[in-house]
N, C-alpha and C positions, 0 to 999 in steps of 0.2 A: 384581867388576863394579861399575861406578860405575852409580848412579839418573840418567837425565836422563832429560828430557820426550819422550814417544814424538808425533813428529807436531807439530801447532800450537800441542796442550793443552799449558798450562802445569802444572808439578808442585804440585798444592795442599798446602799449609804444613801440618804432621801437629799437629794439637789435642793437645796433651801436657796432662794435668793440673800446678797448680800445687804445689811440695816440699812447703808447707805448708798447710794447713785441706782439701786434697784438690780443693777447685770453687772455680772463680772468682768468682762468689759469695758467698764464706766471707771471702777476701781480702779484694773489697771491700767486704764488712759489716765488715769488722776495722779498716782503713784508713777507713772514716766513722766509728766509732764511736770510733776512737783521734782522729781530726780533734776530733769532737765533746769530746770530755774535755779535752785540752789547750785548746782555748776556752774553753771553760768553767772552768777552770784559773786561766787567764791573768786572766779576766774578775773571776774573784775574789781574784787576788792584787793586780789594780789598784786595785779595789773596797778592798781592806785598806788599801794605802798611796798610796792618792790624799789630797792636802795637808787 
């Protein structure tokens, strides 16, 4: 039996949690906080070898 939308309702998109850290949430505290480091990174490797 195939799922389609009973009537006008359209079929709402099933909330799966994300493979890793479990919440999305967790994700995007991982992905800011990895942005944050590489910035910061960068900032001081320019820092070193600026003229």
């Amino acid at each position: 039996m195939s799922e389609e939308p009973q009537g006008d309702r359209p079929s709402a998109p099933i909330d799966e949690p994300p493979p890793v850290f479990g919440t999305w949430p967790r994700v995007y505290g991982f992905v800011l906080g990895y942005l944050a480091m590489l910035i910061a990174l960068l900032w001081l490797f320019t820092r070193y070898y600026r003229p």
